[in-house]
PyMOL commands that place a pseudoatom at each C-alpha (Angstrom):
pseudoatom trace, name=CA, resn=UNK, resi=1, chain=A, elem=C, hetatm=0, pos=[-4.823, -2.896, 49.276]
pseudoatom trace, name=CA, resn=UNK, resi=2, chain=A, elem=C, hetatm=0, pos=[-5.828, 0.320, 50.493]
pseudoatom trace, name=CA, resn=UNK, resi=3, chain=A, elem=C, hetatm=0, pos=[-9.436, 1.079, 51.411]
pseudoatom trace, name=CA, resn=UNK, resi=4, chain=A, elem=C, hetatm=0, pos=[-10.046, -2.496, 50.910]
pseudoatom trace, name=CA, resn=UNK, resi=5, chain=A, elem=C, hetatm=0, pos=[-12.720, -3.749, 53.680]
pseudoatom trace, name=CA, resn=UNK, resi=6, chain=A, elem=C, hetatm=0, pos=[-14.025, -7.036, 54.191]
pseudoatom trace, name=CA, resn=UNK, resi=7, chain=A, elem=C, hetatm=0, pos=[-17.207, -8.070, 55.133]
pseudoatom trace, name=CA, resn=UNK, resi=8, chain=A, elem=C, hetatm=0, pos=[-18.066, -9.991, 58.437]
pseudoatom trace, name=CA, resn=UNK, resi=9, chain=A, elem=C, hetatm=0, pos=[-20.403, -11.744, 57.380]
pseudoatom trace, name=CA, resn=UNK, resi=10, chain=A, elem=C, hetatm=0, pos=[-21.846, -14.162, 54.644]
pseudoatom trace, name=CA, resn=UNK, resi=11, chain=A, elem=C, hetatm=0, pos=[-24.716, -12.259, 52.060]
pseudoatom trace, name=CA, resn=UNK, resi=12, chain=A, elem=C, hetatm=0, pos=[-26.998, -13.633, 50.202]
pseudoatom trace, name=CA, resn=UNK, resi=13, chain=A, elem=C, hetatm=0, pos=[-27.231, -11.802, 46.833]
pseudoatom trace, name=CA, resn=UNK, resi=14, chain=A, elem=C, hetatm=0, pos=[-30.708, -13.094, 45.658]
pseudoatom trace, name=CA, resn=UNK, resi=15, chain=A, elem=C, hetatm=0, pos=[-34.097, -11.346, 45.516]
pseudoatom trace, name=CA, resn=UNK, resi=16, chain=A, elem=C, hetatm=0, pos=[-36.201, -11.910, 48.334]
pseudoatom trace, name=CA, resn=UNK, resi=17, chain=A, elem=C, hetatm=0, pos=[-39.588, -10.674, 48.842]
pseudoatom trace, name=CA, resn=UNK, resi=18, chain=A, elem=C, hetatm=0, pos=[-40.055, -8.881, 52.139]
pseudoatom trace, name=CA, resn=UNK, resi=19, chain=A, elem=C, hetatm=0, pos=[-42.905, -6.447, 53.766]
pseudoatom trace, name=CA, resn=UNK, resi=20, chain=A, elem=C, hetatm=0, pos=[-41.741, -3.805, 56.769]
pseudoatom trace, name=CA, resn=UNK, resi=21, chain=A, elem=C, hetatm=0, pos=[-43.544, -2.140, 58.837]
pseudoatom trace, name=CA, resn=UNK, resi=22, chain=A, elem=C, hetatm=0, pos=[-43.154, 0.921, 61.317]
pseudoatom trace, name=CA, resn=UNK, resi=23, chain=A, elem=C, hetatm=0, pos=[-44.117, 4.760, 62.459]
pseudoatom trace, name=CA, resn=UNK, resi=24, chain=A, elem=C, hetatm=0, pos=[-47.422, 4.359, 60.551]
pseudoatom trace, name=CA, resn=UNK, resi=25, chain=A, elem=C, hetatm=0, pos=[-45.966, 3.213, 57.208]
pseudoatom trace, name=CA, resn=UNK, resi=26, chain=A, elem=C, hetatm=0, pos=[-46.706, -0.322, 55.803]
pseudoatom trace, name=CA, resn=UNK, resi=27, chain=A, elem=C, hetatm=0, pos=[-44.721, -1.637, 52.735]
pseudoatom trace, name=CA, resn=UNK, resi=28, chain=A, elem=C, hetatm=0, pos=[-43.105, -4.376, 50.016]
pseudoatom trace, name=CA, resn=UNK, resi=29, chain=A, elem=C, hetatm=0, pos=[-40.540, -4.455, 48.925]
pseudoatom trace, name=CA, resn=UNK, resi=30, chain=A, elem=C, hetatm=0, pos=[-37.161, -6.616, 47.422]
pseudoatom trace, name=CA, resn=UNK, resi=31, chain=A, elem=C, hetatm=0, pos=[-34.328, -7.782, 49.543]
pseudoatom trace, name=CA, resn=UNK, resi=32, chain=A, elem=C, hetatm=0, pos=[-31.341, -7.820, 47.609]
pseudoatom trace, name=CA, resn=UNK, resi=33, chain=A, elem=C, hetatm=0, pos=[-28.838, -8.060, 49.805]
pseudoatom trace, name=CA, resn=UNK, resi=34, chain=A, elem=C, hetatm=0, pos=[-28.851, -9.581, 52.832]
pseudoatom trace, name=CA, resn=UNK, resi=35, chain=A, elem=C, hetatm=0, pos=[-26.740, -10.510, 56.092]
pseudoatom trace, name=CA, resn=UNK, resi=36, chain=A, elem=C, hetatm=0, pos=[-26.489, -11.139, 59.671]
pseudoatom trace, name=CA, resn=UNK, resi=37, chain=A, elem=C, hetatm=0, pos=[-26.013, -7.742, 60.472]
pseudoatom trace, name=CA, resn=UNK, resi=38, chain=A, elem=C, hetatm=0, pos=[-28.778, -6.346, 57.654]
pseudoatom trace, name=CA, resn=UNK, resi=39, chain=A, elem=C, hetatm=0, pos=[-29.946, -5.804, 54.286]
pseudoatom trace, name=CA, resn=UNK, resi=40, chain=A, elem=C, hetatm=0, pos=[-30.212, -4.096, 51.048]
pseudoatom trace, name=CA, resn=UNK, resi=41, chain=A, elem=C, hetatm=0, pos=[-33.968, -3.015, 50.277]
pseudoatom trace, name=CA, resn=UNK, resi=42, chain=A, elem=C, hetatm=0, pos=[-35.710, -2.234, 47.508]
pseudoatom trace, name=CA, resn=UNK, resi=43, chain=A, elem=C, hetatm=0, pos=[-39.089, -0.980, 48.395]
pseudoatom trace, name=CA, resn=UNK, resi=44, chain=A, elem=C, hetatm=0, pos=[-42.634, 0.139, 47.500]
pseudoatom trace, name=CA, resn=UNK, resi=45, chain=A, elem=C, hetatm=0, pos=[-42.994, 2.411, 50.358]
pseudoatom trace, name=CA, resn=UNK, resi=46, chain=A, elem=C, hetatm=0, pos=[-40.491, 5.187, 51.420]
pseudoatom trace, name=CA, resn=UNK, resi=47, chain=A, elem=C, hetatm=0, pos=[-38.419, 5.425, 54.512]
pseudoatom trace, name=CA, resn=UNK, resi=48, chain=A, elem=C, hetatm=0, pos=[-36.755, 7.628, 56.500]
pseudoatom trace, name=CA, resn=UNK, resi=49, chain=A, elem=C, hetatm=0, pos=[-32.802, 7.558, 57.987]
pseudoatom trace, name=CA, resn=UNK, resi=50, chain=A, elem=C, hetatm=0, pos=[-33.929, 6.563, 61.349]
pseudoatom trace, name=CA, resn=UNK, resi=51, chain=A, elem=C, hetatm=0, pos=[-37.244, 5.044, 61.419]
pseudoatom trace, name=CA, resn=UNK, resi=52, chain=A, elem=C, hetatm=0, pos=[-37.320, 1.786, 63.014]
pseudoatom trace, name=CA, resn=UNK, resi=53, chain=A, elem=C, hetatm=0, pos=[-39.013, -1.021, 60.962]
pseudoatom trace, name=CA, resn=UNK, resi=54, chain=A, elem=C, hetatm=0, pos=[-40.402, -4.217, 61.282]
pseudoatom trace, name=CA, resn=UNK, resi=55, chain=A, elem=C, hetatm=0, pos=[-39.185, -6.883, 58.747]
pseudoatom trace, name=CA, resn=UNK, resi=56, chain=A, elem=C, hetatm=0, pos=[-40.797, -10.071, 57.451]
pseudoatom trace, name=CA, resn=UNK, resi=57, chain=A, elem=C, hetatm=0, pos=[-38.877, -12.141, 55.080]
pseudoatom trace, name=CA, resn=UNK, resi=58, chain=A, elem=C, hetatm=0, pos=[-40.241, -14.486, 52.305]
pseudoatom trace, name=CA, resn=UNK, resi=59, chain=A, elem=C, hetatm=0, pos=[-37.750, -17.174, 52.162]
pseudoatom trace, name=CA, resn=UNK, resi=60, chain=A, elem=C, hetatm=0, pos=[-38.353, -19.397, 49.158]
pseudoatom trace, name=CA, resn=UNK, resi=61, chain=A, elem=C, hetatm=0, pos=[-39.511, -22.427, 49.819]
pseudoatom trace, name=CA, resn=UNK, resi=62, chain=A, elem=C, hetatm=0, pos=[-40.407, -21.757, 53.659]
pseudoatom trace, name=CA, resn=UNK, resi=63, chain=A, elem=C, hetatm=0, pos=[-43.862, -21.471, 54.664]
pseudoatom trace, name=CA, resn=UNK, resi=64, chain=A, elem=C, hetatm=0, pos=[-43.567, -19.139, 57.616]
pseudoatom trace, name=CA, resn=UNK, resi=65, chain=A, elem=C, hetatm=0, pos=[-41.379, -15.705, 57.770]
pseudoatom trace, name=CA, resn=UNK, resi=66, chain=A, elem=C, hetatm=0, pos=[-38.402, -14.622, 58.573]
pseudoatom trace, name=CA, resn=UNK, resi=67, chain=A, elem=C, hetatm=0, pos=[-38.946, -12.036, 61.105]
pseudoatom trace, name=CA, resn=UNK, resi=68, chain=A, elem=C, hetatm=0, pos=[-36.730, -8.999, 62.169]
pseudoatom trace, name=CA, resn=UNK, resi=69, chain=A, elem=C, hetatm=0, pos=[-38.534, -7.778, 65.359]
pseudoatom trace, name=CA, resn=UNK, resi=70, chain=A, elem=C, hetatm=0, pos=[-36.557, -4.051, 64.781]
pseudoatom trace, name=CA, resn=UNK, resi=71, chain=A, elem=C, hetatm=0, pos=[-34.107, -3.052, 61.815]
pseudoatom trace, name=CA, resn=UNK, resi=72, chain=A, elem=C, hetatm=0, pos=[-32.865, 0.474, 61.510]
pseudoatom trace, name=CA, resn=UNK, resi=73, chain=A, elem=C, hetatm=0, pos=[-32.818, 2.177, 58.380]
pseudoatom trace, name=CA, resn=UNK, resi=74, chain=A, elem=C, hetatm=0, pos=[-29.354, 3.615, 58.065]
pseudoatom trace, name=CA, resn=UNK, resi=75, chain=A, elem=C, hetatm=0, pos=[-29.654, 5.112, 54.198]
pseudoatom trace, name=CA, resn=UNK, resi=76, chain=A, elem=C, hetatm=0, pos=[-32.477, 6.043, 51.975]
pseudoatom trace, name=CA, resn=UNK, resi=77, chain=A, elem=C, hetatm=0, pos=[-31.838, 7.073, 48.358]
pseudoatom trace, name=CA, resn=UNK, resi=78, chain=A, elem=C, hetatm=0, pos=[-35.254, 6.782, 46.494]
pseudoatom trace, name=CA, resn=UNK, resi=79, chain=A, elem=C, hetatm=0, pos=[-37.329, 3.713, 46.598]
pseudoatom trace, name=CA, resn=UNK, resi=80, chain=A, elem=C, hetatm=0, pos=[-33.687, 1.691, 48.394]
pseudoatom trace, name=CA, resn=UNK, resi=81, chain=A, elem=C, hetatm=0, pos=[-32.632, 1.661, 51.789]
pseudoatom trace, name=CA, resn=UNK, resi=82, chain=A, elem=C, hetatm=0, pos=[-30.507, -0.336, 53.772]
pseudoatom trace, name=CA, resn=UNK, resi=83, chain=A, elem=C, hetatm=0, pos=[-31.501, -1.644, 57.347]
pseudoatom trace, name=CA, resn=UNK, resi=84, chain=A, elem=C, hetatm=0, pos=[-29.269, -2.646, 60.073]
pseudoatom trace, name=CA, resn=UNK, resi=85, chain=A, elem=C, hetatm=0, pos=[-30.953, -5.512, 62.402]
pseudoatom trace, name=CA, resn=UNK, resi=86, chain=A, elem=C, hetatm=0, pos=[-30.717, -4.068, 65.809]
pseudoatom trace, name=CA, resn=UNK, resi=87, chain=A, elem=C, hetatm=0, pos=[-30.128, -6.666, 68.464]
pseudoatom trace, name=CA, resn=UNK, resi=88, chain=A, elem=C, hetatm=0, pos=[-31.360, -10.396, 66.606]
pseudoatom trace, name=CA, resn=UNK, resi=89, chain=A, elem=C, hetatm=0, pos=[-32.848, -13.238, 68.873]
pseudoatom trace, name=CA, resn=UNK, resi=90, chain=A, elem=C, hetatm=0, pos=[-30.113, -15.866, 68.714]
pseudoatom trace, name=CA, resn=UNK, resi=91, chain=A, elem=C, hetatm=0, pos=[-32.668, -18.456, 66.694]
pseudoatom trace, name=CA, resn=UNK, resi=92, chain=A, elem=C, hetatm=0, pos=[-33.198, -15.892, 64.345]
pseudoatom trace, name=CA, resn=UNK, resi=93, chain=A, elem=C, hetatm=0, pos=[-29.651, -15.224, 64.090]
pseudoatom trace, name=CA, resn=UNK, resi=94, chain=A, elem=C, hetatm=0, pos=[-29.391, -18.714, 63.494]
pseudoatom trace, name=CA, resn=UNK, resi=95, chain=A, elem=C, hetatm=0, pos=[-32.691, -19.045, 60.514]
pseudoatom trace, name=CA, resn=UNK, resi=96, chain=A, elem=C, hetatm=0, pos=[-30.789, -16.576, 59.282]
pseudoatom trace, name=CA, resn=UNK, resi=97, chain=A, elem=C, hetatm=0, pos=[-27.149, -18.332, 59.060]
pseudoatom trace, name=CA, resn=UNK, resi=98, chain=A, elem=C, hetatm=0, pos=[-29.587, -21.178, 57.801]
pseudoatom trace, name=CA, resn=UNK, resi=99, chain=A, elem=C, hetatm=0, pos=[-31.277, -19.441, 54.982]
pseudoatom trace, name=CA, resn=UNK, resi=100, chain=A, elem=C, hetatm=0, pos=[-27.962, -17.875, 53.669]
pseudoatom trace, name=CA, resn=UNK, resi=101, chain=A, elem=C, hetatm=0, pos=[-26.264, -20.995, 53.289]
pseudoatom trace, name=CA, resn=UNK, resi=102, chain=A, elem=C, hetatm=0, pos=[-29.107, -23.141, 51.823]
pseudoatom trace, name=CA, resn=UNK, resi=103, chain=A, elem=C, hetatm=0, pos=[-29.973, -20.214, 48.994]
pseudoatom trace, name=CA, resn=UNK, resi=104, chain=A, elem=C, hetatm=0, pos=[-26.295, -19.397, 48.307]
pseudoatom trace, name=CA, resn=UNK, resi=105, chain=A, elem=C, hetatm=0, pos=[-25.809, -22.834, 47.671]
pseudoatom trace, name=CA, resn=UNK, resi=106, chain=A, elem=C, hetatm=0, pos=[-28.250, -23.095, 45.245]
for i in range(1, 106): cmd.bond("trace and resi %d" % i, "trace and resi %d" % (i + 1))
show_as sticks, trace
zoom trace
């Protein structure tokens, strides 16, 4: 199949609440998409191609966050932007791996 790409890794197609922060902007937002190598955002705040944010994730169920110490916003169309996560710590790499396969199970 032509053009056909596949993904490298798992996603988790659920909503997730999330707030991100960076350059003087502080927001919420919806995560409705999201990987090990980043995620699909739906947000209160606008962003910027570029602008380097701060995540914290709301898993379900989990007391404490998820958090993406730097994710790079790669696209911006309106009120959704996706984020790359630049280098992740390998235990949040792992939380990560870890929260994808619990929700997507359920």
């Amino acid at each position: 199949m032509a053009g056909f790409v596949m993904r490298k890794n798992q996603r988790l197609k659920k909503l997730v609440p999330v707030r991100y922060l960076g350059d003087g902007i502080a927001g919420e937002g919806i995560i409705k998409d999201l990987s090990l190598s980043g995620s699909n955002i739906t947000g209160k705040v606008l962003v910027s191609v570029g602008m380097a944010l701060e995540l914290q994730i709301f898993v379900p169920g989990d007391p404490d966050p998820l958090l993406i110490d730097r994710a790079i916003v790669k696209w911006a169309k309106g009120s959704e932007f996706g984020a790359d996560f630049d280098t992740l710590q390998p235990k949040v790499a792992e939380r990560i791996t870890k929260v994808i396969s619990t929700l997507v199970k359920t």
